[in-house]
C-alpha positions as CSV (number, residue, x, y, z in Angstrom):
1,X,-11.9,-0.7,16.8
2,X,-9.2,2.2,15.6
3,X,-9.4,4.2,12.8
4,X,-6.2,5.5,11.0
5,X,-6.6,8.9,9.5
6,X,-4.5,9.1,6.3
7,X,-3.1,12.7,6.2
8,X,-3.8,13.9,1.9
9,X,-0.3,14.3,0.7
10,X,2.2,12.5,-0.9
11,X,5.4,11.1,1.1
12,X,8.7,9.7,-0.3
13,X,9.3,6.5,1.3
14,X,12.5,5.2,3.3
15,X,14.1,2.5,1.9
16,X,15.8,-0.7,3.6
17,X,14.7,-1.4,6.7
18,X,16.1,-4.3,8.7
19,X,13.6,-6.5,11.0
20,X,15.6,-8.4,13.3
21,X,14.8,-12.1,15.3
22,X,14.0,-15.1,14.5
23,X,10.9,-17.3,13.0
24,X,9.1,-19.0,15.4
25,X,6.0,-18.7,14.4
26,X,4.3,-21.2,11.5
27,X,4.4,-18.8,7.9
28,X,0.5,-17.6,8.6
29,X,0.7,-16.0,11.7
30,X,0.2,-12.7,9.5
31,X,-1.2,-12.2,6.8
32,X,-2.5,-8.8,3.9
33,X,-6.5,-9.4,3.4
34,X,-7.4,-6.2,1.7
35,X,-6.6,-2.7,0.0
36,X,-8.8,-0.5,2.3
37,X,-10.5,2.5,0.6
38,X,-10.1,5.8,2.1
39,X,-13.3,7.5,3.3
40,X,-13.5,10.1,1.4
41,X,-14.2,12.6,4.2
42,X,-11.3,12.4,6.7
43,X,-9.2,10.5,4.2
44,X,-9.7,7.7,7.1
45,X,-9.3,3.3,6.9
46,X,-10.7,1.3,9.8
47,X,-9.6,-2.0,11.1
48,X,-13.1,-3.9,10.5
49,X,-14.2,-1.8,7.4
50,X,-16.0,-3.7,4.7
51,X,-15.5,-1.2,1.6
52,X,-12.3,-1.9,-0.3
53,X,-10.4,-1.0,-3.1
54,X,-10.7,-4.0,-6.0
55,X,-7.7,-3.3,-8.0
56,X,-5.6,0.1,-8.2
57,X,-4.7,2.8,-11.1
58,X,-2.2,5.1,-12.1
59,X,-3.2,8.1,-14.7
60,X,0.2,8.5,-16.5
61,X,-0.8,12.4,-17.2
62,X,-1.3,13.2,-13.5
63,X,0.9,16.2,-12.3
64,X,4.5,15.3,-11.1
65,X,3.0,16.6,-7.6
66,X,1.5,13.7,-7.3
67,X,4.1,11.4,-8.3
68,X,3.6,8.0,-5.3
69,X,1.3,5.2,-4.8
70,X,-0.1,4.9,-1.5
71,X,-1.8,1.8,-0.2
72,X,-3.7,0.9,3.0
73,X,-3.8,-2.3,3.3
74,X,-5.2,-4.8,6.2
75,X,-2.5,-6.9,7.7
76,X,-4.3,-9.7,10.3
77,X,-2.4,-11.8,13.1
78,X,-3.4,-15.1,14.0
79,X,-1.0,-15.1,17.2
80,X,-2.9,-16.4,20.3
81,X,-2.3,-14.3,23.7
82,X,0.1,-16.0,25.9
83,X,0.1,-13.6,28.3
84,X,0.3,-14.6,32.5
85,X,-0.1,-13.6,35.7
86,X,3.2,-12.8,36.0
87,X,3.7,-12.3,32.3
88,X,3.7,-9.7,30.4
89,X,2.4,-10.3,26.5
90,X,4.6,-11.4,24.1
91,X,2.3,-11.9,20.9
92,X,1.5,-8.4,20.6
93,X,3.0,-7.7,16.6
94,X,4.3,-4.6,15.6
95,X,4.1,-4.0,11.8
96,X,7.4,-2.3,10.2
97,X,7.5,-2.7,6.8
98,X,6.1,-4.0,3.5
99,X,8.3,-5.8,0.8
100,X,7.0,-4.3,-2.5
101,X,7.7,-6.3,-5.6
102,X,7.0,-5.0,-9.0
103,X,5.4,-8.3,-11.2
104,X,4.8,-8.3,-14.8
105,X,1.3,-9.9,-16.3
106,X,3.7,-12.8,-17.8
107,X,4.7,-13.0,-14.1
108,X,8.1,-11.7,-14.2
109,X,9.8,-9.2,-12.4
110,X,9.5,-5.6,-13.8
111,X,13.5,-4.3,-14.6
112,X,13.0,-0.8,-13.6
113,X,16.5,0.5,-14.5
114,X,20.1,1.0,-13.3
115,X,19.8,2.3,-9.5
116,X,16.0,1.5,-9.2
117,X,15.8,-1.9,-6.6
118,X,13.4,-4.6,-7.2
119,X,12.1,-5.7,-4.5
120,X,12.4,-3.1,-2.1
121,X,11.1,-2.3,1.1
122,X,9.0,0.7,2.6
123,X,8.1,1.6,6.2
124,X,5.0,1.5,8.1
125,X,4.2,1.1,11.5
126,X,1.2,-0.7,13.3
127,X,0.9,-2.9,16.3
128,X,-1.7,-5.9,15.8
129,X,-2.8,-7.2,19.3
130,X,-2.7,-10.8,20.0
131,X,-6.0,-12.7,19.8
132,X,-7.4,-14.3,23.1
133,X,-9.1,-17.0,21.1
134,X,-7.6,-19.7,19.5
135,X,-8.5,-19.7,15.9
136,X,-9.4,-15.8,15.8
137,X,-8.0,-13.0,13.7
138,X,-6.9,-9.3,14.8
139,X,-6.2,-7.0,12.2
140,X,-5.4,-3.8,12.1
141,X,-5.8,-1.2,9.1
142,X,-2.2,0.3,7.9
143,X,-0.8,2.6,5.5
144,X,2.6,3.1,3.4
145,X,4.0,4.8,0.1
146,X,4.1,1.3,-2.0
147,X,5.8,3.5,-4.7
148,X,8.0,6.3,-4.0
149,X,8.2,9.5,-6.1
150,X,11.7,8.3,-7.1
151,X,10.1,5.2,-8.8
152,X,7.7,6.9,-10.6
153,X,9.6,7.8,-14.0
154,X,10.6,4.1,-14.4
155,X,6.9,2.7,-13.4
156,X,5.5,5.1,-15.3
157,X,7.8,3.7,-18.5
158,X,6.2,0.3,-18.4
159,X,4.3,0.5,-21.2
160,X,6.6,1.4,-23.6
161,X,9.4,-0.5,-22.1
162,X,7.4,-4.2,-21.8
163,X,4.4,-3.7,-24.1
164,X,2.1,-4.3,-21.1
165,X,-0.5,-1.5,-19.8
166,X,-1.2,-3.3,-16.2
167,X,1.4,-4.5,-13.7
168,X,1.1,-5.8,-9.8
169,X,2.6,-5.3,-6.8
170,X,3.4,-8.1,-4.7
171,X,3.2,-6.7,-1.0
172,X,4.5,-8.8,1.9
173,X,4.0,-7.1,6.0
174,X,6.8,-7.4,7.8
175,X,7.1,-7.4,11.7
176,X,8.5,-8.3,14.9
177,X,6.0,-9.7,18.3
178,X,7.1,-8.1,21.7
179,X,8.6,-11.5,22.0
180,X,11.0,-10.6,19.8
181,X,10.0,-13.0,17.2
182,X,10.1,-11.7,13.0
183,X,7.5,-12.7,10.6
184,X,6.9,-12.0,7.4
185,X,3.2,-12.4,5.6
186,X,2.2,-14.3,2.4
187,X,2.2,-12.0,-0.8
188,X,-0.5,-10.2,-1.4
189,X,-1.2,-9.5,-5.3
190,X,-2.4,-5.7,-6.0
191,X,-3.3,-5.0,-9.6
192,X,-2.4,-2.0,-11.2
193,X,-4.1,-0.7,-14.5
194,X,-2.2,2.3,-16.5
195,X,-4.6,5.0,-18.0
196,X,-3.8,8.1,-19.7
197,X,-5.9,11.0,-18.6
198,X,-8.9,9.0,-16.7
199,X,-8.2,10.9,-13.6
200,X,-7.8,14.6,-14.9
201,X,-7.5,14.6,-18.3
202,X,-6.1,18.8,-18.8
203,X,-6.9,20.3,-15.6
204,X,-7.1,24.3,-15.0
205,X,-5.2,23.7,-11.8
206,X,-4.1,20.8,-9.4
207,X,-6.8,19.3,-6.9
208,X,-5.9,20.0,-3.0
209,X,-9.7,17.7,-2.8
210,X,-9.2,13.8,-2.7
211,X,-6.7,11.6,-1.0
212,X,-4.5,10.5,-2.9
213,X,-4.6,12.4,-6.7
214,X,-4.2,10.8,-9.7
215,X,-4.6,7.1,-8.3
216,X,-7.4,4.4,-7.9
217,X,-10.6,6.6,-7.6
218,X,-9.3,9.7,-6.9
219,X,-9.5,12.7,-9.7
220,X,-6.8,15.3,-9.8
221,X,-8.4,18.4,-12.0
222,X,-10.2,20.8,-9.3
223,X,-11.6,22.3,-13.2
224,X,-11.3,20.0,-16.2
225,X,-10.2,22.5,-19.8
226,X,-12.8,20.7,-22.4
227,X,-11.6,20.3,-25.5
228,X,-11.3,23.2,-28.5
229,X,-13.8,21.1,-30.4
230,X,-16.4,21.4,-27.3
231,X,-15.8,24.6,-26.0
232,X,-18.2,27.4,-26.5
């Protein structure tokens, strides 16, 4: 088993990223199971790990600072060894990217602006060994900036643009076998609920606790300011 340790702090994502080869394999050779959550310790996801994340959130009043959505997710390969005496192994797939796409409730694609691509890709990296079993998954846990900071002004305009408080993210692994050969996974749906203040509400200063600030399950007020009705 590995364990990737997440490092707390946000990271603009590179865009465009080219995976070259061709597609041998049938379209579920890999495939997105899960949205890992973060132990809340080390900030760490593991490949087997049963606790997950069931849908995300963004709190629109979080601090710029904190402006990206991370995910972890767990990308799987189904590839079966076909490694020799005298041959090296070619199954072995190495993760490179996720396609993100931005989906409305109604099902349609968000129109984030002039300048602001949809889809687009981000960068990861992972290598998923090939399975010596027929039948048999390996996964491997992973982890990218689905939404860059430079996003973040048009997601964050959804609501008043569309009339819709939720949205999804559509996320597709991408990768290449030491065979050469390029796959891409099935989309995998992550919802994404909008709140206003659920996360931190009016903070005394930013938190440097918690993985990712101001998304999912993680608060970003180290001191929440109660309201003037409720203060002493």
């Amino acid at each position: 088993m590995s364990r990737f340790i997440l490092v707390p702090m946000m990271l603009a994502a590179t865009l465009a990223v080219t995976v070259a080869g061709c597609n041998r394999f049938p379209d579920l050779s890999i495939q997105v199971t899960a949205n890992l959550q973060p132990d809340a310790t080390d900030c760490g996801v593991a490949d087997d790990q049963e606790t997950v994340l069931a849908a995300g959130v963004i709190d629109r009043a979080a601090p710029a600072v904190f402006w990206s959505y991370v995910i972890t997710p767990r990308v799987e390969s189904y590839i079966v060894s076909n490694a020799l005496e005298f041959q090296g192994e070619q199954g072995n797939m190495q993760i490179t990217a996720f396609e993100i796409t931005i989906v409305l409730p109604d099902g349609t694609l968000a129109d984030l602006g002039e300048g602001v691509p949809n889809p687009y890709k981000v960068q990861t990296s992972a290598v998923i060994p090939a399975n010596q079993t027929p039948g048999s998954a390996s996964a491997r846990a992973t982890f990218a900036v689905a939404i860059p900071d430079t996003f973040y002004p048009a997601v964050l305009s959804i609501p008043e643009t569309t009339g819709f408080d939720s949205f999804a993210i559509d996320i597709q692994a991408q990768g290449t076998t030491t065979g050469g050969f390029s796959q891409t996974s099935p989309a995998f749906r992550w919802p994404i609920n909008f709140c206003d203040g659920c996360l931190g509400v009016e903070c005394e200063a930013p938190s440097d606790a918690g993985c990712f600030p101001g998304q999912d399950i993680w608060q970003y007020c180290t001191a929440i300011v109660p309201p003037a009705a409720f203060a002493p």
